[in-house]
GUROFI-628779 format. One record per atom (N, C-alpha, C): residue in three letters; chain; atom name; y, x, z. Coordinates in Angstrom, 2 decimals, padded with zeros to 5 digits. Example, Ala and Ser with C-alpha at 12.3 -4.5 7.8 and 13.67 -1.06 7.14 Angstrom:
% GUROFI-628779
['ALA'; 'A'; 'N'; [-005.69; 013.19; 007.80]];
['ALA'; 'A'; 'CA'; [-004.50; 012.30; 007.80]];
['ALA'; 'A'; 'C'; [-003.30; 013.20; 007.80]];
['SER'; 'A'; 'N'; [-002.25; 012.85; 007.08]];
['SER'; 'A'; 'CA'; [-001.06; 013.67; 007.14]];
['SER'; 'A'; 'C'; [000.03; 012.90; 007.87]];
//
This chain:
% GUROFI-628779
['UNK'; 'A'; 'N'; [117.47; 083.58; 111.26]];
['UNK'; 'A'; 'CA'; [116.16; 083.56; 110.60]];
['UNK'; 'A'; 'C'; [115.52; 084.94; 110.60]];
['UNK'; 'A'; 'N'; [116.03; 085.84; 110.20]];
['UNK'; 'A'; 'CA'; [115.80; 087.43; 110.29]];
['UNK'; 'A'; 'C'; [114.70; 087.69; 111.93]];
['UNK'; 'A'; 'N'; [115.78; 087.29; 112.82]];
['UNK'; 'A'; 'CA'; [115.10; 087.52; 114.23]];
['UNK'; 'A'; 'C'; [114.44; 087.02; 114.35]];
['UNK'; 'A'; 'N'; [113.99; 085.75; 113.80]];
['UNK'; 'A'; 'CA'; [112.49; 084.72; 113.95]];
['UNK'; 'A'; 'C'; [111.58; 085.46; 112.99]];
['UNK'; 'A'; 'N'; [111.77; 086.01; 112.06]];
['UNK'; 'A'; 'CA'; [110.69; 086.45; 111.17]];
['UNK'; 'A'; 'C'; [110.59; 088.29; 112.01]];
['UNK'; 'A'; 'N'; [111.13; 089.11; 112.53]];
['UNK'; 'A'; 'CA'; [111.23; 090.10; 112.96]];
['UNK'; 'A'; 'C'; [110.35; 090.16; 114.24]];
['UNK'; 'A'; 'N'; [110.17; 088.57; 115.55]];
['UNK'; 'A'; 'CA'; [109.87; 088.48; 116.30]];
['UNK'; 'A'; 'C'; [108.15; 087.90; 115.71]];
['UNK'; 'A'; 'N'; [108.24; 087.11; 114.79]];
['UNK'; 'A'; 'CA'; [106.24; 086.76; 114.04]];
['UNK'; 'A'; 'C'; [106.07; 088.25; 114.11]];
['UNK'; 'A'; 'N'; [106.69; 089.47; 113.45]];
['UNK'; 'A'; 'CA'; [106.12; 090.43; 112.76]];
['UNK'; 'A'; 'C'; [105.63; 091.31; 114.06]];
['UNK'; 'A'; 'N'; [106.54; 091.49; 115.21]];
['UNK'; 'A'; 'CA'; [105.90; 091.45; 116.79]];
['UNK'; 'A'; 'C'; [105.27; 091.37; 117.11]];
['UNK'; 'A'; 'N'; [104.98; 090.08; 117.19]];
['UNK'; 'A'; 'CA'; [103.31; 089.35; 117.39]];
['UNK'; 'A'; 'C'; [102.18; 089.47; 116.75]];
['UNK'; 'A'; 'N'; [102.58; 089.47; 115.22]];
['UNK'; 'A'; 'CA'; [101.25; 089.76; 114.82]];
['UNK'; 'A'; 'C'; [101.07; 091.60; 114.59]];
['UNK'; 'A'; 'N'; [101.97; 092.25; 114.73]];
['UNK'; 'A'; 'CA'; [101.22; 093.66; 115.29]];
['UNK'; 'A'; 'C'; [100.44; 093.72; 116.44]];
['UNK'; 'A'; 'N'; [101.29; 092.92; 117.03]];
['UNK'; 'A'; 'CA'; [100.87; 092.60; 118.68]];
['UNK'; 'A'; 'C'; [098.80; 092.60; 118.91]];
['UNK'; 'A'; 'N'; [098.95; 091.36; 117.74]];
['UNK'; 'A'; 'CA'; [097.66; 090.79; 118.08]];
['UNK'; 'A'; 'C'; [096.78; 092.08; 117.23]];
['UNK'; 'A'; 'N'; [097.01; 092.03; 116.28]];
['UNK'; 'A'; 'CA'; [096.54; 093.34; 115.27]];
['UNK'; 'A'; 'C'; [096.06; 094.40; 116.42]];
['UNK'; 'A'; 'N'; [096.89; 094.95; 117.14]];
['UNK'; 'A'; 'CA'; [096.87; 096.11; 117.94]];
['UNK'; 'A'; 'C'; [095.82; 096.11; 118.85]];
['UNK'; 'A'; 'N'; [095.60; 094.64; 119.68]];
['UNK'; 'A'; 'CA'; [094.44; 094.16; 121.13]];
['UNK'; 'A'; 'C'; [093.30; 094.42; 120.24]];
['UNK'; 'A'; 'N'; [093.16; 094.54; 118.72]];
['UNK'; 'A'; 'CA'; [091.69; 093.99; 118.20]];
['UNK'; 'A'; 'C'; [091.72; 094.84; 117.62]];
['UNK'; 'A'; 'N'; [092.24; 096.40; 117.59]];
['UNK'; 'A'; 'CA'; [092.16; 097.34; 117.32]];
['UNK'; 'A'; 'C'; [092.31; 097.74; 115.57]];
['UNK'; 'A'; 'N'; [093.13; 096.50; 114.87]];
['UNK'; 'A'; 'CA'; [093.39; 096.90; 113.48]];
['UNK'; 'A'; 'C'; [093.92; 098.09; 113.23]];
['UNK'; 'A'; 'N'; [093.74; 098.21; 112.04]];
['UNK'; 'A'; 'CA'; [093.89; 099.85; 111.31]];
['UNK'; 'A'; 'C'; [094.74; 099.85; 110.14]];
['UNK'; 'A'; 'N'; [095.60; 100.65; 110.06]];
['UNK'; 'A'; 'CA'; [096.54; 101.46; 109.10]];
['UNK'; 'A'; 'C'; [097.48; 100.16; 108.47]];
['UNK'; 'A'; 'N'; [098.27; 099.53; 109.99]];
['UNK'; 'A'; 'CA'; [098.64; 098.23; 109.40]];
['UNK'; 'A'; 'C'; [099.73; 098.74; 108.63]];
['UNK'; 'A'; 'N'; [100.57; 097.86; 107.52]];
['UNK'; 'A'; 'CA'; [101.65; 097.76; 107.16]];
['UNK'; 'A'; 'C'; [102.29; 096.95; 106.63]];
['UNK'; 'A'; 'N'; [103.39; 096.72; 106.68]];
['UNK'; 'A'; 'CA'; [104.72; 095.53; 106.30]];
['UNK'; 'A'; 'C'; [105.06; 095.76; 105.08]];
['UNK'; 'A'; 'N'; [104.67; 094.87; 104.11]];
['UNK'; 'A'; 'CA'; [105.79; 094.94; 102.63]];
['UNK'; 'A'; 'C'; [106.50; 093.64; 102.84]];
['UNK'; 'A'; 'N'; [107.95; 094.58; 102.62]];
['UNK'; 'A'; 'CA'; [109.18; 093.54; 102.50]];
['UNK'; 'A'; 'C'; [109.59; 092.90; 100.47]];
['UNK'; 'A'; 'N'; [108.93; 091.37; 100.87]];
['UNK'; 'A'; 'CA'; [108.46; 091.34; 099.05]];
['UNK'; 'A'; 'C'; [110.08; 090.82; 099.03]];
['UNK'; 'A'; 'N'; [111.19; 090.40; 099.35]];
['UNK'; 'A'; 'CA'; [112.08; 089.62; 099.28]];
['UNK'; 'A'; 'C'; [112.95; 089.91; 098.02]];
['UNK'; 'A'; 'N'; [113.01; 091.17; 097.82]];
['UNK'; 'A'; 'CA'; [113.98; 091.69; 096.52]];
['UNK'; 'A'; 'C'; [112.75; 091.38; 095.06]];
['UNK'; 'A'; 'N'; [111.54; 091.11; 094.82]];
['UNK'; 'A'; 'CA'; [110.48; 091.21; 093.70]];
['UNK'; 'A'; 'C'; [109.58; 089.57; 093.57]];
['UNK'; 'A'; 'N'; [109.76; 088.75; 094.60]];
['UNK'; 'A'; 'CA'; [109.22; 087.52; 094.40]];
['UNK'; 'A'; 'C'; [109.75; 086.46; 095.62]];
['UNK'; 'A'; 'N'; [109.84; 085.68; 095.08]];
['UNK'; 'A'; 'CA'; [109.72; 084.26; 096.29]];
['UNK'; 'A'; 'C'; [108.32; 083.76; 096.34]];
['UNK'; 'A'; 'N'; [108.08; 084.08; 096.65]];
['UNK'; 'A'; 'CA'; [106.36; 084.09; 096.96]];
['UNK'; 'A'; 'C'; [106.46; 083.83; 098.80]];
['UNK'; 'A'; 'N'; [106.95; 084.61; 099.10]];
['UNK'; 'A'; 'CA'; [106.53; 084.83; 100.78]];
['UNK'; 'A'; 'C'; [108.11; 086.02; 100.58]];
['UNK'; 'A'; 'N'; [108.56; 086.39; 102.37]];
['UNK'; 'A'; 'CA'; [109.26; 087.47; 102.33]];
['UNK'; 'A'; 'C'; [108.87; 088.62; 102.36]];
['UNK'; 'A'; 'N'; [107.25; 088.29; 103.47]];
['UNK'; 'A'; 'CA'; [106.59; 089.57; 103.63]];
['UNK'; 'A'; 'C'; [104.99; 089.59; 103.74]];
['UNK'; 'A'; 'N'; [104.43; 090.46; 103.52]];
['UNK'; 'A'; 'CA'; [102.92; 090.67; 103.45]];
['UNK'; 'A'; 'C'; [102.70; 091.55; 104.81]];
['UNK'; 'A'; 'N'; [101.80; 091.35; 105.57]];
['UNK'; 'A'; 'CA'; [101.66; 092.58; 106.89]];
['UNK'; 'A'; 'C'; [099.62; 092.41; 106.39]];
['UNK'; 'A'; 'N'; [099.57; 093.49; 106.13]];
['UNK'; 'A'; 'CA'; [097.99; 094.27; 105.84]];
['UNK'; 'A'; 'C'; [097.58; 094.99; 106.76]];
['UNK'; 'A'; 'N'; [096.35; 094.75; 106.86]];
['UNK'; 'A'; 'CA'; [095.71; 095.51; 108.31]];
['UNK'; 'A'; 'C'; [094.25; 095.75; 108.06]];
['UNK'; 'A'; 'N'; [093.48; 096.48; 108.06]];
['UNK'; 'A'; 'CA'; [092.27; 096.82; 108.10]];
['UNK'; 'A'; 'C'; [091.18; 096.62; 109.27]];
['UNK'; 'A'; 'N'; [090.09; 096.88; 109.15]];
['UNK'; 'A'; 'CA'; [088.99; 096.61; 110.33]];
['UNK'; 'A'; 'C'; [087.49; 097.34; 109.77]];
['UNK'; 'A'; 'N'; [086.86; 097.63; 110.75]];
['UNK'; 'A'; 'CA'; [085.96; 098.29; 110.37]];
['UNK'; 'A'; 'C'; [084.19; 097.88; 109.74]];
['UNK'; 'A'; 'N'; [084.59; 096.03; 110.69]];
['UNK'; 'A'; 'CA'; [083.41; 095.74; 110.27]];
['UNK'; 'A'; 'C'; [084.15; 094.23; 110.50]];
['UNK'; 'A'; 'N'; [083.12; 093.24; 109.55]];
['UNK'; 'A'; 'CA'; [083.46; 091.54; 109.48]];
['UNK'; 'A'; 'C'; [083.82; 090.74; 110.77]];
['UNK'; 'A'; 'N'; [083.05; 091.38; 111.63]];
['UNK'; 'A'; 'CA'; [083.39; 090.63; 113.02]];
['UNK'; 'A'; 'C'; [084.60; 091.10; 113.19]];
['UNK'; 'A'; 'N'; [085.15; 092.10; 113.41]];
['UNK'; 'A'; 'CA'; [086.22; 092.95; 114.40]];
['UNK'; 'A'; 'C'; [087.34; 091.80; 112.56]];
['UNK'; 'A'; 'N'; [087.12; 091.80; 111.52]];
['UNK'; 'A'; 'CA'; [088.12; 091.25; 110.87]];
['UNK'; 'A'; 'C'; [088.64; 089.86; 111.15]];
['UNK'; 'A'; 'N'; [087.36; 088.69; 111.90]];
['UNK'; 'A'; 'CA'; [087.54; 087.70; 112.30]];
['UNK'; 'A'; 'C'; [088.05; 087.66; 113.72]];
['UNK'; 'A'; 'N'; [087.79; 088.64; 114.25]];
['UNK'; 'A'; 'CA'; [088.35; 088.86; 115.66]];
['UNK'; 'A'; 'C'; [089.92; 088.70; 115.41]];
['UNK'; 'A'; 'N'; [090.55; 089.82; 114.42]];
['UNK'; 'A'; 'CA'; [091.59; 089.95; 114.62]];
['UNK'; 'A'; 'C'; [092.41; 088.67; 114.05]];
['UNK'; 'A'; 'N'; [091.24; 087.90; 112.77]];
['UNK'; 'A'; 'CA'; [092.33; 086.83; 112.61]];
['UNK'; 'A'; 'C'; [092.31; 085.73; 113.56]];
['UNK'; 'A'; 'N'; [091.48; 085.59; 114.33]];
['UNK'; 'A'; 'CA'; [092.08; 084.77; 115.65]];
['UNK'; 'A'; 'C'; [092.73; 085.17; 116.58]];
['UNK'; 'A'; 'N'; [092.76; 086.31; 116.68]];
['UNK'; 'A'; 'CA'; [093.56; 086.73; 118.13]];
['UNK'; 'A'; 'C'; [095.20; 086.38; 117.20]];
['UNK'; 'A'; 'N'; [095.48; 086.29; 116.06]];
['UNK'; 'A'; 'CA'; [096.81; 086.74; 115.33]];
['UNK'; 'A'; 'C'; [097.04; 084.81; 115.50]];
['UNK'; 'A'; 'N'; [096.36; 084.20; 115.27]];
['UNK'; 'A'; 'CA'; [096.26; 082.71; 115.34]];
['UNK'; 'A'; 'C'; [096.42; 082.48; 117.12]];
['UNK'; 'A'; 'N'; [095.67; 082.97; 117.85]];
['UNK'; 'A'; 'CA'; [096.41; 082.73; 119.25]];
['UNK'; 'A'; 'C'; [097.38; 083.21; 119.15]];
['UNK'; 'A'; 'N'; [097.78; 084.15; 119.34]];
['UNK'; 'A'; 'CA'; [098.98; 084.94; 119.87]];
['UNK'; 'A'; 'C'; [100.62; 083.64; 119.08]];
['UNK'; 'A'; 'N'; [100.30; 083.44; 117.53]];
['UNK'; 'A'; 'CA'; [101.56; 082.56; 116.77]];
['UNK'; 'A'; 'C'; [101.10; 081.44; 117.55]];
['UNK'; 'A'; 'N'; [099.67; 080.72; 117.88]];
['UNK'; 'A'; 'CA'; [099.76; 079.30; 118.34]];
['UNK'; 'A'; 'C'; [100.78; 078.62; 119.11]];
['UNK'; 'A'; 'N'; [100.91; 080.21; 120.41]];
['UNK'; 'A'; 'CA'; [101.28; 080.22; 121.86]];
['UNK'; 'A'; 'C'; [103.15; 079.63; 121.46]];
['UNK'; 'A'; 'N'; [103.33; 080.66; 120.61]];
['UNK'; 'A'; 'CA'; [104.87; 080.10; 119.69]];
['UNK'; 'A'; 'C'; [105.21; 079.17; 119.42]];
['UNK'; 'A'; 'N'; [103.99; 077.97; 118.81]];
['UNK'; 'A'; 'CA'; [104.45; 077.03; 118.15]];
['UNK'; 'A'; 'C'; [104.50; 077.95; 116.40]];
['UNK'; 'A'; 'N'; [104.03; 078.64; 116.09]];
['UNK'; 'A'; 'CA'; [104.50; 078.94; 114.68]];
['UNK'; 'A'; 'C'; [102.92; 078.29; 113.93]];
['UNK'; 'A'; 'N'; [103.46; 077.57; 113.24]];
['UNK'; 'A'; 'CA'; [101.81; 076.63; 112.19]];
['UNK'; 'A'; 'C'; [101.89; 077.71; 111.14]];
['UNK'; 'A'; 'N'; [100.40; 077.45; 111.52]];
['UNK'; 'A'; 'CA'; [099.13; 078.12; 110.55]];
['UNK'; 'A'; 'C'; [099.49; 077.37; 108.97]];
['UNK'; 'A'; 'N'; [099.98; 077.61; 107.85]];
['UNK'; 'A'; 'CA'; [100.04; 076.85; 106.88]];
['UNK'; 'A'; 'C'; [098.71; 077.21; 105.99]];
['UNK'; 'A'; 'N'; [097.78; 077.81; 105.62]];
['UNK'; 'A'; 'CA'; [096.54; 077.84; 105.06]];
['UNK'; 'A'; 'C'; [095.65; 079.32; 105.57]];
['UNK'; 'A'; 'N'; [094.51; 079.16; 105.75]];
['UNK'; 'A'; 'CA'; [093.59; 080.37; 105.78]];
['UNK'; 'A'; 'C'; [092.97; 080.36; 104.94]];
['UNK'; 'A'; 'N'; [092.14; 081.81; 104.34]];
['UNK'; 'A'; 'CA'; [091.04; 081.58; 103.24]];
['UNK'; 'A'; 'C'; [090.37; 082.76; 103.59]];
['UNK'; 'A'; 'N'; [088.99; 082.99; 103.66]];
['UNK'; 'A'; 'CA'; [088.29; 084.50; 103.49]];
['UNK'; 'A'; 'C'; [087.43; 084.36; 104.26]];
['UNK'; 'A'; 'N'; [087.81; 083.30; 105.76]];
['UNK'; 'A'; 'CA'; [087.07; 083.02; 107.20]];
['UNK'; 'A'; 'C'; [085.85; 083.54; 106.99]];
['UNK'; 'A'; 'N'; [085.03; 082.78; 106.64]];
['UNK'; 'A'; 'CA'; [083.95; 082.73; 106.92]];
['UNK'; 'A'; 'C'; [082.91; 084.01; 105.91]];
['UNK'; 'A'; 'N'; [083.61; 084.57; 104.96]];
['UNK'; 'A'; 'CA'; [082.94; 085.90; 104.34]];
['UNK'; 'A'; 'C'; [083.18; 086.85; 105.58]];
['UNK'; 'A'; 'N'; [084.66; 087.29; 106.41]];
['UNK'; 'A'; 'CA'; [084.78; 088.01; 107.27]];
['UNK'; 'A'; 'C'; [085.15; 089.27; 106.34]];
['UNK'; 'A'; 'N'; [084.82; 089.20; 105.24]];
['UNK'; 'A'; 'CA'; [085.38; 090.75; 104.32]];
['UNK'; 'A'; 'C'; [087.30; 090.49; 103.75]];
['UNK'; 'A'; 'N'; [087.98; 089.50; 103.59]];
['UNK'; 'A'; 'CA'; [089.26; 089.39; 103.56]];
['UNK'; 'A'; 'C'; [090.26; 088.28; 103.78]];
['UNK'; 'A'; 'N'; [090.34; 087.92; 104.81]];
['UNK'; 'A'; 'CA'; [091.22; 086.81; 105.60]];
['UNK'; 'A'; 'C'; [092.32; 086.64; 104.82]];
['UNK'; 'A'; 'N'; [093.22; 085.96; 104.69]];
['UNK'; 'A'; 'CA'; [094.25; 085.54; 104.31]];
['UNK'; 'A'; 'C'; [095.09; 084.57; 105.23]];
['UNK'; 'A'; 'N'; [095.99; 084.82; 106.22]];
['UNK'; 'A'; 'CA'; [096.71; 083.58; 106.99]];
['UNK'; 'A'; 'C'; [097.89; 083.49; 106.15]];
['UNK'; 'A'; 'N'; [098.42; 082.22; 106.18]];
['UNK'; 'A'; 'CA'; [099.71; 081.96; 105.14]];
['UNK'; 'A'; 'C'; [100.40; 081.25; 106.27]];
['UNK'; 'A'; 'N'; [101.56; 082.05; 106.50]];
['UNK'; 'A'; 'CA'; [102.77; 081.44; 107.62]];
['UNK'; 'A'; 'C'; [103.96; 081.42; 107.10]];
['UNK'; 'A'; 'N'; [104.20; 080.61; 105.47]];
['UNK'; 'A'; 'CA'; [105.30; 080.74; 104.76]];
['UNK'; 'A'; 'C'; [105.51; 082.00; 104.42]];
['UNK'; 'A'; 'N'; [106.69; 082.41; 104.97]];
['UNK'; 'A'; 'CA'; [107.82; 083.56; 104.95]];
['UNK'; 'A'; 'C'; [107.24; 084.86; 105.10]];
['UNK'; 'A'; 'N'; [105.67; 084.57; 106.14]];
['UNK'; 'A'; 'CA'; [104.79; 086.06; 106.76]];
['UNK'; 'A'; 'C'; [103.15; 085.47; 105.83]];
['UNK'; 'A'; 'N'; [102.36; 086.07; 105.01]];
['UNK'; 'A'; 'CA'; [101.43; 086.20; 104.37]];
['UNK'; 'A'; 'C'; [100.84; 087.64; 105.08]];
['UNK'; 'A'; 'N'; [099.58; 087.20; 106.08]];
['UNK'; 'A'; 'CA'; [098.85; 088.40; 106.39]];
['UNK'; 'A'; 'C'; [097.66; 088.57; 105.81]];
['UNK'; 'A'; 'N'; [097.35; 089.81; 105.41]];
['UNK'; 'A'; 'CA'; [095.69; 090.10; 104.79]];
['UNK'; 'A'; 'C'; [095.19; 090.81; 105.80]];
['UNK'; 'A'; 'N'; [094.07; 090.46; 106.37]];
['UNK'; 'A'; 'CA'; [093.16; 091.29; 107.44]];
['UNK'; 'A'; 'C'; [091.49; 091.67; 106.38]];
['UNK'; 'A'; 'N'; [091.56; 093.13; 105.71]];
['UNK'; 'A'; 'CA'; [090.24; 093.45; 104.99]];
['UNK'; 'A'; 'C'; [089.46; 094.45; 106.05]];
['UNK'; 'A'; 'N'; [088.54; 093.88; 105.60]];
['UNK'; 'A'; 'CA'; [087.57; 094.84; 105.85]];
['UNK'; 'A'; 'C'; [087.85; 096.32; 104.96]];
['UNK'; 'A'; 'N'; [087.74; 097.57; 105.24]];
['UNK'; 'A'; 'CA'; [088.18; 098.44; 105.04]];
['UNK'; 'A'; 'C'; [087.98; 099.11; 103.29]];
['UNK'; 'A'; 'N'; [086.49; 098.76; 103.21]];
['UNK'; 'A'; 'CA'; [085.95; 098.87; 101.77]];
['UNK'; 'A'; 'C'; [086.92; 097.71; 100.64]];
['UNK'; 'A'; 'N'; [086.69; 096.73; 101.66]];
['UNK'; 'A'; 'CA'; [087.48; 095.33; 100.23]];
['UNK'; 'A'; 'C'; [089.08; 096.25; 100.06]];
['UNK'; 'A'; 'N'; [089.80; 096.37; 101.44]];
['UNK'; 'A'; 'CA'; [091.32; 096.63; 101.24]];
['UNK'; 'A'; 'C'; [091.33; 098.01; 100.11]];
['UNK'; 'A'; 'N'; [090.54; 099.29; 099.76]];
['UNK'; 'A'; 'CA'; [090.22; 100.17; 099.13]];
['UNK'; 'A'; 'C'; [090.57; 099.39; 097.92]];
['UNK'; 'A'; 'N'; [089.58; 098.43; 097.29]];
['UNK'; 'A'; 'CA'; [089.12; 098.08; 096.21]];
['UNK'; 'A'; 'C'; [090.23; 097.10; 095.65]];
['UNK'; 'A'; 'N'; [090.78; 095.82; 096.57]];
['UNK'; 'A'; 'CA'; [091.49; 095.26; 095.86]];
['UNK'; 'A'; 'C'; [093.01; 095.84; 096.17]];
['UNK'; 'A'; 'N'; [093.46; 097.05; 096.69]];
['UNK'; 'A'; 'CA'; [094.51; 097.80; 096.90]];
['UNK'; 'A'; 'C'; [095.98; 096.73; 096.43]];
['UNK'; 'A'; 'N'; [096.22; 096.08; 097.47]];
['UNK'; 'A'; 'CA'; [097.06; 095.11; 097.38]];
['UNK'; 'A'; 'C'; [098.77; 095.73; 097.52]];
['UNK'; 'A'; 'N'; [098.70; 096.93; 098.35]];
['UNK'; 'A'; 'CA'; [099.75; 098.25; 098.19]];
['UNK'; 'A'; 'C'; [100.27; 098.35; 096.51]];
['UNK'; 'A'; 'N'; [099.08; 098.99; 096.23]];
['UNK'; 'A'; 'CA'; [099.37; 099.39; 094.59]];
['UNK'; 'A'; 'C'; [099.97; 098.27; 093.76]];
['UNK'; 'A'; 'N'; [099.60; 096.97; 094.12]];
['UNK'; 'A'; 'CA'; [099.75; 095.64; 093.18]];
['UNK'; 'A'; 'C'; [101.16; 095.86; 093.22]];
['UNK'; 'A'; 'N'; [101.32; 095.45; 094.93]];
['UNK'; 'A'; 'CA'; [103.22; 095.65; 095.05]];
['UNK'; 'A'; 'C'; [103.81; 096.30; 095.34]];
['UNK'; 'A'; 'N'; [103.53; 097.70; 094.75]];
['UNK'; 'A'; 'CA'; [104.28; 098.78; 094.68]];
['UNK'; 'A'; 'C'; [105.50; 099.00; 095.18]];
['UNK'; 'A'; 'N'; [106.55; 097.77; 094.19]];
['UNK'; 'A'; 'CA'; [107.54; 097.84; 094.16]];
['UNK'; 'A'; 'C'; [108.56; 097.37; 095.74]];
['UNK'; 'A'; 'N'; [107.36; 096.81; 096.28]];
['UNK'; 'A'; 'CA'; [107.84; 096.24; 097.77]];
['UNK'; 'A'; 'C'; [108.41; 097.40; 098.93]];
['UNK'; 'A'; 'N'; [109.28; 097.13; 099.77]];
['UNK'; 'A'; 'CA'; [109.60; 098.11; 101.01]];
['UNK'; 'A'; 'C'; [108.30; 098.42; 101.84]];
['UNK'; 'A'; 'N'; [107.62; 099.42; 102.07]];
['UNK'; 'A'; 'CA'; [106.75; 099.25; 103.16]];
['UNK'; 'A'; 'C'; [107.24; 100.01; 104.11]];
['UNK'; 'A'; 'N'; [106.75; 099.31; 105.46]];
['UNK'; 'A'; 'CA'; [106.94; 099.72; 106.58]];
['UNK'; 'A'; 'C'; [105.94; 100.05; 107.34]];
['UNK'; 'A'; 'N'; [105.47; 101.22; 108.27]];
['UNK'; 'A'; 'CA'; [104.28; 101.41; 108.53]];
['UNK'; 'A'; 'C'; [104.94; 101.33; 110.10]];
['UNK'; 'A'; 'N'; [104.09; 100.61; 111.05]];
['UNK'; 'A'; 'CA'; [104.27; 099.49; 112.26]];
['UNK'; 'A'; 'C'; [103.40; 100.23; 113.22]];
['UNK'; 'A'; 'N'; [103.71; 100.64; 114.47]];
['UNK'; 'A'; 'CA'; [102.60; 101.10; 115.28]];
['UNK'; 'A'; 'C'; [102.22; 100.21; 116.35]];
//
């Protein structure tokens, strides 16, 4: 299971990276909630380039076979939300990720900063 969730986290840098996301990073929530294992946050500079990246992150898992279990934010373009169980990604627009500083919330989480 590790290597299946290690190989999503791949991909969606992967896709993050073609669409030019910014200052991504991995919190490992597994020791502070069963919520999800991990959060991967990524920034963008403007609403389009945020919807860009959440489809390219939706191709890239499609190609896998890994299901989309809920989106939310789509259509504002200021903070995406994909829910893939175990992987919870936030794609903000740069001002929202500032403001609702989702880092600070879970402090207590491992982060990993992903190039």
């Amino acid at each position: 299971m590790k290597n299946e969730l290690n190989n999503v986290i791949y991909l969606v840098n992967k896709a993050i990276n073609k669409k030019a996301g910014e200052n991504t990073v991995v919190l490992d929530l597994r020791k502070i909630t069963s919520i999800c294992d991990y959060f991967i946050i990524t920034s963008a500079a403007s609403s389009r380039q945020v919807k860009l990246i959440a489809d390219e992150i939706q191709d890239e898992l499609l190609k896998e076979n890994i299901e989309l279990l809920n989106k939310e934010g789509y259509s504002s373009g200021r903070w995406v939300l994909l829910d893939y169980g175990d992987i919870v990604i936030h794609i903000f627009h740069e001002e929202d990720r500032k403001f609702y500083n989702i880092e600070g919330i879970w402090k207590d989480a491992g982060k990993m900063h992903i190039v």
